[in-house]
TORDREN-60398 format. One record per residue: z, x, y of N, C-alpha, C in turn; chain. Coordinates in steps of 0.1 Angstrom, whole numbers, plus 5000, padded with zeros to 4 digits. Atoms other than C-alpha are relative to their C-alpha. Example, Ala and Ser with C-alpha at 12.3 -4.5 7.8 and 13.67 -1.06 7.14 Angstrom:
BEGIN
5000/5009/4988/5078/5123/4955/5000/5009/5012/A
5000/4991/4989/5071/5137/4989/5008/4992/5011/A
END
This chain:
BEGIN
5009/5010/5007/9564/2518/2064/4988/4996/5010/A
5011/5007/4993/9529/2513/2078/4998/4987/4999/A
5005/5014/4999/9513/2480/2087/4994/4996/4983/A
5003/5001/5009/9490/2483/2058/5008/5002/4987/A
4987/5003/5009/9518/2487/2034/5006/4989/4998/A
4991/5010/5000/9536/2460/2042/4990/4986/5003/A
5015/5013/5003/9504/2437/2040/4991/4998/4990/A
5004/5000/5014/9496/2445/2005/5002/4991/4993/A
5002/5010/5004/9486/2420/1984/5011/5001/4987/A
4996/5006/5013/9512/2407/1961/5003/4990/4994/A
5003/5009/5010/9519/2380/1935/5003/4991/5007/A
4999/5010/4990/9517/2348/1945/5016/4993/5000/A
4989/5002/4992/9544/2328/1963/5006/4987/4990/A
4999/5016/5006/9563/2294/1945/5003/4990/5016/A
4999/5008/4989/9563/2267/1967/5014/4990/5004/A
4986/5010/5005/9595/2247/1980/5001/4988/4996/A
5004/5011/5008/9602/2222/1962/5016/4991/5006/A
4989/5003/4996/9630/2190/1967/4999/4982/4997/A
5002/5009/5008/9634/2157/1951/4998/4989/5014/A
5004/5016/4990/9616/2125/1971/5011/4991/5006/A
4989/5009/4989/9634/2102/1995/4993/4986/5007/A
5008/5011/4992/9625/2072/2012/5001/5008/5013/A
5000/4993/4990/9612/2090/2041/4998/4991/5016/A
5006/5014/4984/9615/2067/2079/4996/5010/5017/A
5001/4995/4987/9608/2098/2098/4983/5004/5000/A
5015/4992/4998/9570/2104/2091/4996/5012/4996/A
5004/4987/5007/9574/2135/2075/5010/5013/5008/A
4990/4989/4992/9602/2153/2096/5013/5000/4997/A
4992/4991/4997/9632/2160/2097/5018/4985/5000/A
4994/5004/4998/9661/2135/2088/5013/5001/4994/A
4987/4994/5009/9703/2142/2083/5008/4986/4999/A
4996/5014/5007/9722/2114/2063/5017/5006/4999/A
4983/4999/5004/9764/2116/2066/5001/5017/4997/A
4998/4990/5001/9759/2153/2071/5014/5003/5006/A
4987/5000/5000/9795/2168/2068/5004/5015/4993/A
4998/4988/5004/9812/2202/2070/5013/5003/5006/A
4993/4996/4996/9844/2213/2074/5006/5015/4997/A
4995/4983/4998/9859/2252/2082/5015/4997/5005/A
4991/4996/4997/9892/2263/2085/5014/4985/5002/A
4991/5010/5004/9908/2231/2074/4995/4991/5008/A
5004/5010/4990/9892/2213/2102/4983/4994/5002/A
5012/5007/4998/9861/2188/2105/4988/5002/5007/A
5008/4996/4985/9836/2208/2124/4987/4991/5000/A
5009/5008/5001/9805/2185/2113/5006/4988/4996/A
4992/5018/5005/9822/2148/2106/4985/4986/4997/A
5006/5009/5000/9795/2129/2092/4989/4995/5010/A
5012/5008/4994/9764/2132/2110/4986/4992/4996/A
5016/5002/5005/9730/2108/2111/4991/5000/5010/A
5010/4997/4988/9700/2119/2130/4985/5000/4986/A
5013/4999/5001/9666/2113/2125/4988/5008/5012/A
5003/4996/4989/9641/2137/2141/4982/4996/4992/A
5015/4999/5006/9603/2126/2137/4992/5010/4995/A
5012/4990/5001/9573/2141/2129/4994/5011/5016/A
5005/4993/4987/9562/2168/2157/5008/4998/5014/A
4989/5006/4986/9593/2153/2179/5007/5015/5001/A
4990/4990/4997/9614/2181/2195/5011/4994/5009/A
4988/5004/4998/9650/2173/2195/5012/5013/5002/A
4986/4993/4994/9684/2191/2213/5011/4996/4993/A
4986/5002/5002/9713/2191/2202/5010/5007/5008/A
4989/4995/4989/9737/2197/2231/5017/4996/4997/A
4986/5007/5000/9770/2198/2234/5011/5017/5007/A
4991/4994/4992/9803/2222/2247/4999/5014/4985/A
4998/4992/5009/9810/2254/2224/5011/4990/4992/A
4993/5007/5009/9827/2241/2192/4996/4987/4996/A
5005/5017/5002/9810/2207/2192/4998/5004/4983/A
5007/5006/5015/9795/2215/2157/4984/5001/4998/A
5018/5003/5001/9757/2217/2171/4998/5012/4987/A
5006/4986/5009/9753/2256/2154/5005/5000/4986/A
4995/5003/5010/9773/2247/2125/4989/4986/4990/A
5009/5006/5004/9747/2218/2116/4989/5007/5000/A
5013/4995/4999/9718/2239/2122/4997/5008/4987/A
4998/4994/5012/9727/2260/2098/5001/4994/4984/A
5002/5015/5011/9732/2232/2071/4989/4997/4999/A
5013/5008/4997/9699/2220/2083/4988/5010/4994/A
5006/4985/5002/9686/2259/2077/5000/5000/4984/A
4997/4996/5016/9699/2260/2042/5011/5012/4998/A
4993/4987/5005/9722/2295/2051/5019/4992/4997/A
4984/5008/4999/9758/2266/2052/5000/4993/4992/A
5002/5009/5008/9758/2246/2020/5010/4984/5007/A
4993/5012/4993/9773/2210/2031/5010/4997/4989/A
4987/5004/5012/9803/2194/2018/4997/4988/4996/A
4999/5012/5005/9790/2163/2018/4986/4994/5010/A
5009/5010/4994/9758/2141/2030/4983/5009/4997/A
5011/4999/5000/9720/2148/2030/4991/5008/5010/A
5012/4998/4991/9689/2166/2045/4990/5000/4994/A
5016/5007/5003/9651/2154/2041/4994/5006/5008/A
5012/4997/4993/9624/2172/2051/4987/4996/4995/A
5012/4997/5005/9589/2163/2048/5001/4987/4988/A
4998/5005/5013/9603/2134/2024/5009/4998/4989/A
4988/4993/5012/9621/2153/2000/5009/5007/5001/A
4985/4996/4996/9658/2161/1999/5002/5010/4992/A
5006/4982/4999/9660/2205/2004/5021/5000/5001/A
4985/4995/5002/9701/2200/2003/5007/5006/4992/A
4996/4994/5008/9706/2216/1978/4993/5016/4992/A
5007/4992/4997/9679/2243/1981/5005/5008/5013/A
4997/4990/4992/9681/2279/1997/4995/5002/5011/A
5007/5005/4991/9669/2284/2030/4987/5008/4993/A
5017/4997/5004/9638/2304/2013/4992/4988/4991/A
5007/5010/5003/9629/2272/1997/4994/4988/5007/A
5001/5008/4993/9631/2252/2021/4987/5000/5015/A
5008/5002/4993/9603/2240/2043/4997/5003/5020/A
4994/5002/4983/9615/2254/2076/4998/5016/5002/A
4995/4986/4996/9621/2286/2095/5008/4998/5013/A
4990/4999/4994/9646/2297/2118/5000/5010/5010/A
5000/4988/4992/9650/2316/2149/5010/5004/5005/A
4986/5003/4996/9682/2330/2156/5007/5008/5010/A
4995/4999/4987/9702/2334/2190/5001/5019/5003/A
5005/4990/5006/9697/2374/2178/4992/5003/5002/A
5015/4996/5003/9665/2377/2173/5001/5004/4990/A
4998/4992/5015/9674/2395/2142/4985/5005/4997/A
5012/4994/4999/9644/2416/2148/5005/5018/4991/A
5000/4985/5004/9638/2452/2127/4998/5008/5007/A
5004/4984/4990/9642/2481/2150/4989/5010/4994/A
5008/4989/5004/9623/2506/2126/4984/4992/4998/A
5018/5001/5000/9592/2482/2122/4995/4994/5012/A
5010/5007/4985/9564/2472/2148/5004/4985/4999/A
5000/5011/4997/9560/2440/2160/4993/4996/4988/A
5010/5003/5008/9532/2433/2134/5010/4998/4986/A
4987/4998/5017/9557/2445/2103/5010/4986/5004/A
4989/5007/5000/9586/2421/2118/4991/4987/4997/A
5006/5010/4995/9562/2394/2124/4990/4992/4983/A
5006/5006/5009/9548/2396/2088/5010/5004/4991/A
4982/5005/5008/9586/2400/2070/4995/4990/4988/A
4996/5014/5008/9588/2364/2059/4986/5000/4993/A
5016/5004/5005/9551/2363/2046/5001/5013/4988/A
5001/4991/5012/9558/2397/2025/5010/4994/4992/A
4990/5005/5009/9587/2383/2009/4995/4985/4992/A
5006/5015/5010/9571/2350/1999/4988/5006/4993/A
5016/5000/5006/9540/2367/1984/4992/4996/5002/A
5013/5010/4992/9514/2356/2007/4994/5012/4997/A
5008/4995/5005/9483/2372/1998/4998/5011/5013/A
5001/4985/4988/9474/2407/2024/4986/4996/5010/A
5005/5004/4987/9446/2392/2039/5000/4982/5006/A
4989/5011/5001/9465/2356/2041/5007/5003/5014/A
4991/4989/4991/9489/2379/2060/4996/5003/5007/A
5005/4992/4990/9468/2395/2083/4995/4987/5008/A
5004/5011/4995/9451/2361/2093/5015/4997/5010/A
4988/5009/4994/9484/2342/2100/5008/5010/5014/A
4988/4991/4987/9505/2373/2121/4985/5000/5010/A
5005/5000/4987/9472/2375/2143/4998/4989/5009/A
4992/5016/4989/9475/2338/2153/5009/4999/5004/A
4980/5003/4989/9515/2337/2159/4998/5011/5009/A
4999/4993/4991/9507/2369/2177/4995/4998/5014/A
5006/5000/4989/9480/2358/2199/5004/4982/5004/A
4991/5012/4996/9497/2322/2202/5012/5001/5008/A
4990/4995/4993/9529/2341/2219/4993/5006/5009/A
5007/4988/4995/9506/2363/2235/5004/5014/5003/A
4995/4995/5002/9517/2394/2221/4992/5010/4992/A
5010/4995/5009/9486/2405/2205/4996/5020/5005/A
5000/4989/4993/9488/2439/2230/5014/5006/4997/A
4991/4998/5007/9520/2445/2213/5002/5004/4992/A
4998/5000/5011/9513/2446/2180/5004/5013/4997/A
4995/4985/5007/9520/2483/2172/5014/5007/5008/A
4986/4998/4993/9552/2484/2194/5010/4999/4992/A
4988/4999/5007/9584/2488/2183/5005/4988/5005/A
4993/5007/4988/9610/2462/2197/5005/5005/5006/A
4993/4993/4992/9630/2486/2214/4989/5004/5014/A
5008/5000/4987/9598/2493/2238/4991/4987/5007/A
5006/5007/4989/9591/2458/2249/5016/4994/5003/A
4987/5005/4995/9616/2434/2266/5003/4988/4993/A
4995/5012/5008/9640/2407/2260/4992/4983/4998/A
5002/5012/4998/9620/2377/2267/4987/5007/4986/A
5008/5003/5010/9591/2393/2247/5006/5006/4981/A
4991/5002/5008/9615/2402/2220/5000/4987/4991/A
4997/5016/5004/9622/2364/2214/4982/4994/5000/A
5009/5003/5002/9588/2357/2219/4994/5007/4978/A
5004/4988/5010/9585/2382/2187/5005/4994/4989/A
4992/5013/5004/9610/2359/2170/4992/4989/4995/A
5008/5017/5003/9593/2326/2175/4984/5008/4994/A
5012/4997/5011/9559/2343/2161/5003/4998/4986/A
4995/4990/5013/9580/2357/2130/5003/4984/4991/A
5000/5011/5002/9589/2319/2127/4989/4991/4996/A
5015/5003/5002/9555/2304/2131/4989/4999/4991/A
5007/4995/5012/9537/2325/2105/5001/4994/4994/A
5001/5004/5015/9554/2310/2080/4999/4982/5004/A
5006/5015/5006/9537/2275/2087/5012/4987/4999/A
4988/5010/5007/9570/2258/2084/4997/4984/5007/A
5000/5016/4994/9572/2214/2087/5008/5001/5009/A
4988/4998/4993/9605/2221/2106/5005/5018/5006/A
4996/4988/4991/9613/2246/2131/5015/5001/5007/A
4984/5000/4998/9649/2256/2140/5003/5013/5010/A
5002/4989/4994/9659/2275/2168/5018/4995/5006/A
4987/4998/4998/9696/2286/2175/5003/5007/5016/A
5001/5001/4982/9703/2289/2217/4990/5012/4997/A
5013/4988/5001/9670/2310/2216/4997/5003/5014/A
5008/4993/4988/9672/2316/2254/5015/5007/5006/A
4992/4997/4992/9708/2327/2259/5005/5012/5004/A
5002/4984/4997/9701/2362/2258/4994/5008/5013/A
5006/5005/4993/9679/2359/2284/5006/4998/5020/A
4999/5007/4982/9680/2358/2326/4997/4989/5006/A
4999/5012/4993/9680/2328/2346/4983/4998/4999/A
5019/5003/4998/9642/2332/2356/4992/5004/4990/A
5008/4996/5014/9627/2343/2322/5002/4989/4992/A
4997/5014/5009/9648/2312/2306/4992/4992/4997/A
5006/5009/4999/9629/2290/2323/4986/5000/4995/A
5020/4999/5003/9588/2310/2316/5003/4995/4984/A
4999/5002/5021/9607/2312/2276/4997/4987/5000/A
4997/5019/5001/9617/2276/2274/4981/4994/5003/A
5011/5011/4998/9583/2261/2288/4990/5006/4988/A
5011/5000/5012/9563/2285/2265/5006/4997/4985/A
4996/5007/5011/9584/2272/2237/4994/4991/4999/A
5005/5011/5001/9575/2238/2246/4984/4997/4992/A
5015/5000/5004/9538/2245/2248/4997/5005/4989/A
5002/4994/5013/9538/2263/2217/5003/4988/4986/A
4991/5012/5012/9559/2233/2196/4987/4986/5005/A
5007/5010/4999/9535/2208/2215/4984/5000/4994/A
5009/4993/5005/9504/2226/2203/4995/5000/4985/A
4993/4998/5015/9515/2231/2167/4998/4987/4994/A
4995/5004/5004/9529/2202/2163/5013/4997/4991/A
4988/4996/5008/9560/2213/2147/5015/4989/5003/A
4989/5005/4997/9591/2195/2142/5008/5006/5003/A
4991/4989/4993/9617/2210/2162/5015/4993/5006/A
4984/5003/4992/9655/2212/2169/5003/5013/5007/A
4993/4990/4987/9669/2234/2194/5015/4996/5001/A
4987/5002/4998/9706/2240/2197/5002/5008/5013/A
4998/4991/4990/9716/2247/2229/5015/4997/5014/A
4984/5003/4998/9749/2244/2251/4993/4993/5017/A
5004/4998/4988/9727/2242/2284/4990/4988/5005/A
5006/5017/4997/9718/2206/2298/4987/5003/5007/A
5007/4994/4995/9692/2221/2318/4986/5005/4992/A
5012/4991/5011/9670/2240/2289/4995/4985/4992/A
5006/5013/5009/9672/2205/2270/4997/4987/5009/A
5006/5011/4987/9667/2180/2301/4985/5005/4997/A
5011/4995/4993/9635/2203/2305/4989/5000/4989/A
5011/4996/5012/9620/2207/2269/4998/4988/4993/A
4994/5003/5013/9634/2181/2248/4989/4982/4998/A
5004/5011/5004/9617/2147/2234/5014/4989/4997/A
4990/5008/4995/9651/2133/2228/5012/5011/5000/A
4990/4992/5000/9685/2146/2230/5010/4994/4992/A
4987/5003/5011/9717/2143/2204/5010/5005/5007/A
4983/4998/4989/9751/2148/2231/5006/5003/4983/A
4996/4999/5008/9772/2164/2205/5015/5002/5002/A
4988/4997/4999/9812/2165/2207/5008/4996/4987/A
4986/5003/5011/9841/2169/2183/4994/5000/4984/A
5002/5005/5013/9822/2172/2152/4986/4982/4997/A
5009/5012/5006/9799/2140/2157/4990/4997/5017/A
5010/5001/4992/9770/2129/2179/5003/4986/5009/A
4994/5011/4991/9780/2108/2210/4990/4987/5007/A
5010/5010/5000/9746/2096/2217/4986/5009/4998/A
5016/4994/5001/9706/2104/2211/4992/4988/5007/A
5012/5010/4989/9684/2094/2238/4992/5010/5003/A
5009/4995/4992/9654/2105/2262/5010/5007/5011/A
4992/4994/4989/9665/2127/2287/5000/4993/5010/A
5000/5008/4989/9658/2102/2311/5008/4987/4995/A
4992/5009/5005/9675/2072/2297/5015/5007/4996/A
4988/4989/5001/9702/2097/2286/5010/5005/5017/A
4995/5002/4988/9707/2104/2323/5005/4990/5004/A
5001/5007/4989/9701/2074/2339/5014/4985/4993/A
4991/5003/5004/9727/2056/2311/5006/5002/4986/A
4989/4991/5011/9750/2080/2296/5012/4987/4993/A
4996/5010/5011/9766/2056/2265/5013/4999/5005/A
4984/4997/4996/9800/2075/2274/5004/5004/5011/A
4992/4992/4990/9824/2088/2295/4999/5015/4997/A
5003/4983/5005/9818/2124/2273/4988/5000/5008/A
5010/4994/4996/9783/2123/2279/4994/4998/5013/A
4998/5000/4985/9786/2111/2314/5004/5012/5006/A
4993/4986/4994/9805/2141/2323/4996/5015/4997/A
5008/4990/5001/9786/2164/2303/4985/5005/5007/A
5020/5002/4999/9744/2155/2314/5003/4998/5015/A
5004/5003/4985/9742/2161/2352/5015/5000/5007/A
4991/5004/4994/9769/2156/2379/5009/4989/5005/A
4998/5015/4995/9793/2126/2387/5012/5000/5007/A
4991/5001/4988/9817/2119/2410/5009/4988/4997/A
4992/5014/5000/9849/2090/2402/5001/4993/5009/A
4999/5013/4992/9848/2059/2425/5015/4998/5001/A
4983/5005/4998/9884/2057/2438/5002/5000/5014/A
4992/5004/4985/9904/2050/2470/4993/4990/5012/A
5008/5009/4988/9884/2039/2502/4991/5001/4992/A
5017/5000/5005/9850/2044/2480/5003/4987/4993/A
4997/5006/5011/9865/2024/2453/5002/4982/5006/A
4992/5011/4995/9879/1997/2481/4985/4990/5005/A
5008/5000/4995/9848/2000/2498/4984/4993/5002/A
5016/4998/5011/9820/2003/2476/4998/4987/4990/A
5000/5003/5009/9826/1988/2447/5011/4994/4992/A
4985/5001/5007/9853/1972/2424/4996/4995/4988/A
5006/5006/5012/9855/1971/2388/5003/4990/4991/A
5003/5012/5007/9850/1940/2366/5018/4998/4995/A
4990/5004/5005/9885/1945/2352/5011/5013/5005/A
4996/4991/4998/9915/1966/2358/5002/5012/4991/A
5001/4988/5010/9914/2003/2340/4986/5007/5001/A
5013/4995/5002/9877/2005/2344/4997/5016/5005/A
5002/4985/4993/9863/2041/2353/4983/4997/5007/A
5017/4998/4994/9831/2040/2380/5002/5012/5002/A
5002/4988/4994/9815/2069/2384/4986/4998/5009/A
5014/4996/4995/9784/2080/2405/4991/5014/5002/A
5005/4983/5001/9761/2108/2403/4995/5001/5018/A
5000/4996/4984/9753/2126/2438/4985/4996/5008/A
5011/5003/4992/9718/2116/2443/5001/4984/5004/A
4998/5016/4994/9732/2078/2446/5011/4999/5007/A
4990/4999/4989/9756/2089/2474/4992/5002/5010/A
5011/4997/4985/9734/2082/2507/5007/5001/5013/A
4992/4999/4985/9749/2095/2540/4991/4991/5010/A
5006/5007/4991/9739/2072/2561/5011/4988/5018/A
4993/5001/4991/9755/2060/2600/5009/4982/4997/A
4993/5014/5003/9759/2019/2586/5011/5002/4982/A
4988/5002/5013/9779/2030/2555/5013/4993/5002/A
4985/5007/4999/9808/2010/2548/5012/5005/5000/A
4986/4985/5004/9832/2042/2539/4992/5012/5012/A
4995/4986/4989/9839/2069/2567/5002/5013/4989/A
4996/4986/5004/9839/2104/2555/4994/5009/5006/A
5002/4985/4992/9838/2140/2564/4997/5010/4989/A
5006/4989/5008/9818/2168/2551/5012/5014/5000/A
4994/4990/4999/9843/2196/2540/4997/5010/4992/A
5008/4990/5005/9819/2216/2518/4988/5001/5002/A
5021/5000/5002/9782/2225/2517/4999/5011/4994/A
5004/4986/5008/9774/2246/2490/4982/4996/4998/A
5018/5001/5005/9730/2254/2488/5001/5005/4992/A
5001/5001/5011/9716/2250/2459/4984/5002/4999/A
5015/4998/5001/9681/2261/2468/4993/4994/5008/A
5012/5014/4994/9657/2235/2479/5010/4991/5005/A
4991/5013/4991/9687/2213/2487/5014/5002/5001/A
4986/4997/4997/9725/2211/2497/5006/4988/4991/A
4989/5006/5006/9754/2199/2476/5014/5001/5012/A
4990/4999/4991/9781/2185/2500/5011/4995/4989/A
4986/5008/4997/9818/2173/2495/5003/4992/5005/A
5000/5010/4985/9825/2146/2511/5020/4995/4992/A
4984/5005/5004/9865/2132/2515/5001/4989/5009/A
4994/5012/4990/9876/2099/2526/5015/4996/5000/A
4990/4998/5003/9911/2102/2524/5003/5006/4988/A
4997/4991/5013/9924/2114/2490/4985/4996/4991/A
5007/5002/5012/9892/2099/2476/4989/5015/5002/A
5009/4984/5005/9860/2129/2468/4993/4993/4992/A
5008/5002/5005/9825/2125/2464/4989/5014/5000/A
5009/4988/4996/9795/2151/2460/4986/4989/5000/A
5013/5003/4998/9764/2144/2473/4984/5013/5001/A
5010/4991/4999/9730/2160/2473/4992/4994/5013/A
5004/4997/4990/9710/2164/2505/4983/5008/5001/A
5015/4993/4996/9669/2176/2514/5006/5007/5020/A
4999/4997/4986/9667/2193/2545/5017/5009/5010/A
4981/4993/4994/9695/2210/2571/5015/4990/4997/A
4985/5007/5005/9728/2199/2558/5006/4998/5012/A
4992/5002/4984/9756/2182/2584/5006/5011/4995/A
4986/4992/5002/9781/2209/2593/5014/4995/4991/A
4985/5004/5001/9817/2209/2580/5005/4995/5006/A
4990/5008/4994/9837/2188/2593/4993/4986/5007/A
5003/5010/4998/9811/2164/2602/5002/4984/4995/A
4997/5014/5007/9820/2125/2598/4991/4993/5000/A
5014/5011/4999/9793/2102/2584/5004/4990/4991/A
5004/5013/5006/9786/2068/2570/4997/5004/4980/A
5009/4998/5012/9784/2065/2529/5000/4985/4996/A
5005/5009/5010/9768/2041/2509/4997/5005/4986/A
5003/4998/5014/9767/2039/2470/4986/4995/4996/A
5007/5008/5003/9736/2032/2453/5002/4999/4987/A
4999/5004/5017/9733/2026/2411/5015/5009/4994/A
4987/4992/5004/9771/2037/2400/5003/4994/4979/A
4999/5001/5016/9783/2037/2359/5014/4996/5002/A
4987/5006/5004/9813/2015/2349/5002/5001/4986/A
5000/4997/5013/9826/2026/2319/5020/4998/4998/A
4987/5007/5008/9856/2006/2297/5009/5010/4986/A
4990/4987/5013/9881/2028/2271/4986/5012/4997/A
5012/4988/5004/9849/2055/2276/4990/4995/4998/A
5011/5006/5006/9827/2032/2266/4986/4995/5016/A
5007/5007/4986/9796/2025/2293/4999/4982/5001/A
4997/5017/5001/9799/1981/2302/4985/5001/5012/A
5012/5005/4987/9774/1986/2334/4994/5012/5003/A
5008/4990/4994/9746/2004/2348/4989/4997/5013/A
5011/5004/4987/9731/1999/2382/5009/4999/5015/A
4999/5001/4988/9738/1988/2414/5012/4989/5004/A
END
């Protein structure tokens, strides 16, 4: 099938349609007591997320949380068992995903081997009956918006995987959608390509404007892109914050232990350092608030050093207790004994966070 084939002009398209809402997100993207269960078991339990207009939101969490299982709901290809989705307004829950005001990118690519880039990239636009030079207009912007425009008559089999996915998010784009949906869209992908993908996501979604969810398992991809984040476990959403607030006070003990590194406060640290408000409590601390220093109040000895690039991750033991710390510069040897001091540590009651600071 040539280009020109598959950019021929035909009848026009219907538009999606989906009954009004009181809308509180500005025209984006909000899920009401969404709820799905598989295999007898709860894998969505009644979620509610609101994602603004042009906001780009994560949904993180462990395999099995439920993130990819909502997305899909969110897509239109998972009918729900029970609760709402609003796009733009108007509630698409009960609409297909070709009705629906969105498009979808999926962890796949679900790219056509036998057509060019151009053909994959103008798919969704032939099937809606977008007009042929409509079509031609819109694939040369997502094309030269990816920057892919030296592409166009390639197959996907002769470029690579990062521009593959790039090939994807155009094929997405074209179709204009209020909501943009992208299913772990970098996990195909090598370590250092992750990172060029991911940021030219960003700048692509910041550019646009697009409302955007990203599902992704990888604290790291959504720390780096995300406007806020949704921690997802068990079927339901543990917290939605900024990645920085999200860090700096994780709600739970889940999302404490998921977002970054932390270390338990016990034994000499615990005797030492800190003591908590009541008995049962859980302190934790992350490693950049573990300062080696010669006036610390706790003794310990370096019995790991793992580098981590630009800086070292120690071990540290003070009798049965264990902390990790992070480090600039030449790390102490093994077996060295130094001084620690805590700085801002997380007290957290039946899971629940009670304190945050110092």
């Amino acid at each position: 099938m040539s280009d020109a084939t598959l950019l021929a002009d035909p009848a026009p398209s219907l538009p999606a349609v989906g009954r009004p809402t009181d809308d509180r997100t500005g025209g984006g993207l909000a899920l009401r007591g969404l709820t799905k269960s598989l295999g007898g078991r709860d894998v969505v339990a009644g979620i509610d997320l609101d994602v603004a207009k042009g906001e780009l939101v994560s949904l993180l969490g462990p395999s099995g949380c439920g993130k990819t299982t909502t997305l899909r709901m969110v897509a239109g290809f998972l009918p729900v068992d029970a609760g709402t989705v609003t796009m733009g307004g108007a509630d698409v829950t009960d609409l297909g995903p070709e009705r629906r005001p969105s498009a979808m990118v999926f962890q796949n690519y679900a790219l056509w081997p036998h057509m060019t880039v151009t053909q994959n990239v103008a798919f969704p636009l032939r099937t809606r009956r977008v007009s042929k030079a409509e079509t031609r207009r819109r694939v040369h912007e997502a094309l030269e918006l990816v920057g892919l425009t030296h592409h166009a008559t390639s197959k996907p089999t002769a470029i690579s995987g990062g521009e593959q996915q790039r090939v994807a998010l155009a094929r997405a784009i074209v179709q204009e959608p209020d909501v943009l949906l992208l299913d772990e869209p970098l996990s195909n992908l090598d370590a250092k390509l992750r990172v060029s993908v991911r940021d030219e996501i960003r700048r692509i979604q910041q550019r646009l404007g697009i409302t955007t969810v990203i599902v992704t398992h990888d604290q790291d991809e959504a720390l780096s892109v995300s406007d806020r984040i949704a921690v997802m476990h068990d079927g339901r959403i543990e917290q939605v914050a900024s990645p920085t607030d999200l860090y700096a006070r994780p709600s739970t003990r889940f999302v404490a232990s998921f977002i970054g590194a932390t270390s338990r406060v016990a034994g000499a640290f615990l005797a030492g350092v800190v003591a908590p408000s009541t008995d049962g409590d859980e302190v934790l601390v992350r490693p950049e608030e573990v300062v080696l220093t010669d006036d610390g109040p706790v003794r310990a000895t370096v019995s790991r050093v793992l580098m981590r690039g630009h800086f070292a991750e120690l071990v540290l033991h003070a009798g049965d207790a264990e902390l990790r710390a992070f480090v600039t510069g030449p790390p102490p040897a093994v077996g060295t004994e130094t001084g620690v001091r805590l700085g801002a540590v997380l007290v957290y009651r039946d899971g629940v966070l009670v304190e945050a600071g110092r």
